[in-house]
Each structure stands twice: as C-alpha cells, then as structure tokens.
C-alpha positions in Angstrom: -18.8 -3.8 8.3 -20.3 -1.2 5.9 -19.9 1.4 8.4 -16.0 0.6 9.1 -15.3 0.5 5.6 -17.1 4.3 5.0 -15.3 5.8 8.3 -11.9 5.0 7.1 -8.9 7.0 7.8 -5.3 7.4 7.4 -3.5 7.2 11.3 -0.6 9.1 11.6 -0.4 9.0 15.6 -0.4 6.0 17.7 -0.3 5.4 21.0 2.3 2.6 22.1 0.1 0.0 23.8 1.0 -3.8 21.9 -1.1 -5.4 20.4 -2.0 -8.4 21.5 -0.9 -11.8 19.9 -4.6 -13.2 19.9 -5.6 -9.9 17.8 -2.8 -9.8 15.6 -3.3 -13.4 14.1 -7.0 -13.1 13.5 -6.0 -10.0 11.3 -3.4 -11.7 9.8 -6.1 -14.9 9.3 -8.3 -11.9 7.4 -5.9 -11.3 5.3 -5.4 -14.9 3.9 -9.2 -15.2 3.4 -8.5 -12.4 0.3 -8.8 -13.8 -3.2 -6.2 -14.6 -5.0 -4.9 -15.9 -8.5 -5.7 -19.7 -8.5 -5.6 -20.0 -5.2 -1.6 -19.8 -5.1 -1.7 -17.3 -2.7 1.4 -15.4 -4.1 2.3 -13.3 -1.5 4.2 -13.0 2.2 3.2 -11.1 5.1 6.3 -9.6 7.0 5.5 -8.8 11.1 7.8 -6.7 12.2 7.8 -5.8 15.9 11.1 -5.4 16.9 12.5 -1.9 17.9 15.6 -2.4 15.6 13.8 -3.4 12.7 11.2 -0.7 12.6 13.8 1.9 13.2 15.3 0.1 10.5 12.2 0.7 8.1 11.8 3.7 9.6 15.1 5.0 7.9 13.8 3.9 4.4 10.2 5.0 5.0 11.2 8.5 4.8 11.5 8.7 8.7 7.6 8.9 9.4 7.1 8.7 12.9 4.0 6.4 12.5 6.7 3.3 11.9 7.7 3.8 15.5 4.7 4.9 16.7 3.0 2.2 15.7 3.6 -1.3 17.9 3.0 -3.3 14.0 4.3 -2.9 10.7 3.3 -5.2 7.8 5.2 -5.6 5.1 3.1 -7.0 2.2 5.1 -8.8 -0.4 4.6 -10.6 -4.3 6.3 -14.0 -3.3 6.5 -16.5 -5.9 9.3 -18.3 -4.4 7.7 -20.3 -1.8 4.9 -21.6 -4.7 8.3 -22.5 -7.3 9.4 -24.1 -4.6 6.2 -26.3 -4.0 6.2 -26.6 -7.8 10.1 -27.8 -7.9 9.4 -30.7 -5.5 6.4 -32.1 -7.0 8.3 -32.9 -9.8 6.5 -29.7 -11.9 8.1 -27.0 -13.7 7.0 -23.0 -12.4 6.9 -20.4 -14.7 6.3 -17.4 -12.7 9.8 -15.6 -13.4 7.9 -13.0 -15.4 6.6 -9.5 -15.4 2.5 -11.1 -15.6 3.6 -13.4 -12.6 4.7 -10.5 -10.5 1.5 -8.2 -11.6 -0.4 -11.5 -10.0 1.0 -11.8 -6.8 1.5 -8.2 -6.6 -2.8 -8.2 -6.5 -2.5 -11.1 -4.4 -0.8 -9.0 -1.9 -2.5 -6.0 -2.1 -5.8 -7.5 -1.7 -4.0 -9.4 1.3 -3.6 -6.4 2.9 -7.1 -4.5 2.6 -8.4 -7.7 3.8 -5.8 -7.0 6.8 -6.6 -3.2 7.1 -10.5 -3.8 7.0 -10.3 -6.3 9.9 -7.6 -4.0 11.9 -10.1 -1.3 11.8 -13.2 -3.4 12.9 -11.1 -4.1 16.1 -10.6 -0.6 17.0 -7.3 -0.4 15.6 -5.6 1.9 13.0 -4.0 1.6 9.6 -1.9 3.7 6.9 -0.5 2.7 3.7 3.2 3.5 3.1 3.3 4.5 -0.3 7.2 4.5 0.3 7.2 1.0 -0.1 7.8 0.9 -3.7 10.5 3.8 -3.5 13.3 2.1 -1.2 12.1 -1.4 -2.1 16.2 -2.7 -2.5 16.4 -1.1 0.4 13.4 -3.2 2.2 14.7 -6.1 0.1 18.2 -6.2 2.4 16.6 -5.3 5.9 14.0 -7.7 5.7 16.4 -10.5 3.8 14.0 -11.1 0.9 15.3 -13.8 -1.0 14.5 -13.9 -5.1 11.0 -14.4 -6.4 10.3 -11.7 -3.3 9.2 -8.3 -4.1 7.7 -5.3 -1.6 4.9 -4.0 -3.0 3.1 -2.2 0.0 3.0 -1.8 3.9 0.8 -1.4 6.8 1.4 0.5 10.2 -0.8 -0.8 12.5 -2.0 0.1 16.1 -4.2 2.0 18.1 -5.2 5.2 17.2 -4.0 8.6 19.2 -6.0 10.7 16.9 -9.2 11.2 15.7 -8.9 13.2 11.7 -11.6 13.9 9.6 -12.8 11.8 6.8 -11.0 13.0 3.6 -12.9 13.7 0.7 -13.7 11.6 -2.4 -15.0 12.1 -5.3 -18.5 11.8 -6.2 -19.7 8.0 -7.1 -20.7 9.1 -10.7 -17.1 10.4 -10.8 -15.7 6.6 -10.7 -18.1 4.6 -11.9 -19.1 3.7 -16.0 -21.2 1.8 -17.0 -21.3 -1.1 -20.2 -17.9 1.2 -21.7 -15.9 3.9 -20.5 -17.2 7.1 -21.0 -14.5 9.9 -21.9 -14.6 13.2 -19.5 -16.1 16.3 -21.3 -14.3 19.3 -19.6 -17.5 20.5 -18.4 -17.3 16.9 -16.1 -14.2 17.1 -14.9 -14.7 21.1 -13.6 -18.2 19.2 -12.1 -16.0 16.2 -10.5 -13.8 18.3 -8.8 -15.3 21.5 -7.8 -15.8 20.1 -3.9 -12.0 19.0 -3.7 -10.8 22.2 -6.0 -13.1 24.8 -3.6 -12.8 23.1 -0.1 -11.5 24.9 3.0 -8.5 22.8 2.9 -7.6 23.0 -0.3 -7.3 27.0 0.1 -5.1 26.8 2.8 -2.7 24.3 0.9 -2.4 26.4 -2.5 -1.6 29.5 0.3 1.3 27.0 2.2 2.4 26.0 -1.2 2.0 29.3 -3.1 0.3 27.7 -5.9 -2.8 28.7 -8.4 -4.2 25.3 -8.0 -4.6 22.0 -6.6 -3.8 20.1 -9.2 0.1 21.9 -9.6 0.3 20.7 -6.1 0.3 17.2 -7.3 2.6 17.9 -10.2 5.0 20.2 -8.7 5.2 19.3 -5.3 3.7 15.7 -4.4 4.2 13.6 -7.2 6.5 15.0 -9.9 7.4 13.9 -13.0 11.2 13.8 -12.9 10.4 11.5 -9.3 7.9 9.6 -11.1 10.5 8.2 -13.6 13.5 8.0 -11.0 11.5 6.1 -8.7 10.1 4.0 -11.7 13.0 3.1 -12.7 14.4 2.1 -9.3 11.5 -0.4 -8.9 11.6 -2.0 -12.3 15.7 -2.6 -11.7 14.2 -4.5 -8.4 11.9 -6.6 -10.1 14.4 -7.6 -12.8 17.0 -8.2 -9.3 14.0 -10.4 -7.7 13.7 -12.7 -11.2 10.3 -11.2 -12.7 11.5 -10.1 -15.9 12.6 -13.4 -17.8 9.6 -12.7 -21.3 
C-alpha cells in the first residue's frame, strides 16, 4: 500500500471503459472505513454516472475533459442533515447548524475521499481532485439537489488511466515536518526548501510560457490570485450560510 501511496498522480486522460459495479462499491466501502468525528459520519458520497449529469458538472468544473472522460465522478459532501435527522427522531435535539459543525464533517468528507482515492488507485484505477468544487459549489448544490445541512466540499474523477505522467515533485520531508513546536523559516530555509521546485526543468519552461521572473508570481499572478481568492471566498462562505452552518 506504501508503494501506491508514493506513486500517486493526478489523471487527466481516461479511457472510457465502466467500471464495474463490484469495484466501485468496495471503493466506496474504503471510504466509509475513514475516521471521522464521533463516529457520526458527517458526510455523503454523490455517484454520478450518468452522461447528463457529468456533462452537467462538467459545465461548472470549468469544462475539464476528465469529468467526461472519466466513467465516475464523486462528489464528496459535509452532510449533517441525515445525522439531525437521526437526532430529531430519537427525541434529541442537534446542534450542528454551525460553522465548527461544518469544519467537522467537511474533515469527515475529505478523509472519506483519500480513503476512496487510495483504494481507487490500488485497483489500477485513477483519480484527480477537483479543486473547482468549492468555486461553483451553489452551482453543484442545484444539479445534484442538495438539500440544507449539505455542502460540496471536494470531488473525485475516477477511471482508468490513458496516461502515464511523471511523479510531481514535493518538497523535502524536513520542509513539512516540526518537531515538539513549530519552527519559523529563516530565509536561508526557505531558498533551501525550494531550490529543486524553483531550478527544475519544468519550472523553466513555465516562467518562459508565462513570461514571469519566478515561480512563485506564477502562483500569485496567474494560478491563484488574490482578487479570486476573496471572490471565490466569499461565494463559498454565502453557501455555507444558504446550507444552515452559520447559526454562532
């Protein structure tokens, strides 16, 4: 299992043969296995496999070919509406219309669906994360008729693999990891950290496409900007508030 987890990558091209319905559900099974808060297992799993519904998805996931490619997308939701329900007719009263309730099941989920990619990938089959998820999340909301309580917080393509990438890189172990306390970055550490991803091959021929001076304005002026950071943040804190998470 070691070795699937260290040979991980993104799969952007898949070829169109279905998965079949004996695979899918021990993947799925994974995924419920993950740990979770209490043992409420706050979170939903939407499988979508019809045509209309991915192209659907496809629309809001910034057109990505993957979500058609693909024969499975997974739609990984923070659902606390089946487990107020529970609570509701057991003669209990839930609590879980607020924004620490949503950070739990949003975990919940997420650790749902590594449980779910992990498995995928020790069958042969492979996985992206839409990172999209979180932008058009009203927009996921309608098409997949999520009721309140429900939130998207991440998805999965899923399917078998018509390409074969390189591992991307990562940084250095000593990079990520403290020990006892957190131990502030001298300059001298960062320039250390990042001199493989700064200096690579790749990286040169990005700051030439993008006509940039360095990686890191690639991030900032290109990939993830800070006027889309706050419009997109604000987008997804309006949908929390719609799905009922912000009653504190």
């Amino acid at each position: 299992m070691l070795d699937v987890i260290l040979n991980h990558r993104s799969i952007r091209k898949y070829k169109s043969n279905p998965i079949s319905p004996e695979l899918l559900n021990n993947i799925l099974e994974a995924g419920t296995r993950a740990s979770n808060t209490g043992n409420m297992q706050a979170y939903s799993i939407i499988v979508s496999q019809a045509k209309d519904v991915r192209e659907k998805l496809w629309e809001v996931h910034f057109k990505q070919n993957m979500v058609l490619q693909a024969p499975v997308t997974l739609t990984f939701c923070a659902d606390f509406n089946r487990f107020s329900q529970w609570c509701l007719q057991r003669k209990a009263s839930p609590g879980f219309d607020n924004f620490l309730s949503f950070i739990n099941a949003a975990i919940d989920a997420l650790l749902a669906s590594q449980n779910v990619a992990i498995e995928a990938e020790a069958n042969g089959l492979g996985i992206c994360y839409l990172g999209t998820t979180t932008y058009n999340a009203d927009k996921i909301i309608d098409i997949l008729k999520l009721p309140q309580g429900v939130v998207p917080v991440t998805t999965l393509v899923v399917g078998y693999p018509d390409e074969t990438p390189g591992l991307t890189d990562r940084l250095p172990l000593n990079a990520v990891i403290h020990h006892e306390v957190y131990q502030e970055y001298s300059p001298e550490a960062i320039d250390r950290f990042f001199d493989e991803k700064d200096n690579s091959d790749f990286t040169r021929k990005l700051l030439e496409i993008n006509n940039k001076e360095t990686l890191a304005q690639i991030f900032t002026d290109n990939r993830y900007t800070k006027k889309d950071n706050e419009f997109f943040s604000k987008a997804y804190l309006e949908v929390i508030k719609k799905q009922g998470f912000m009653n504190q």
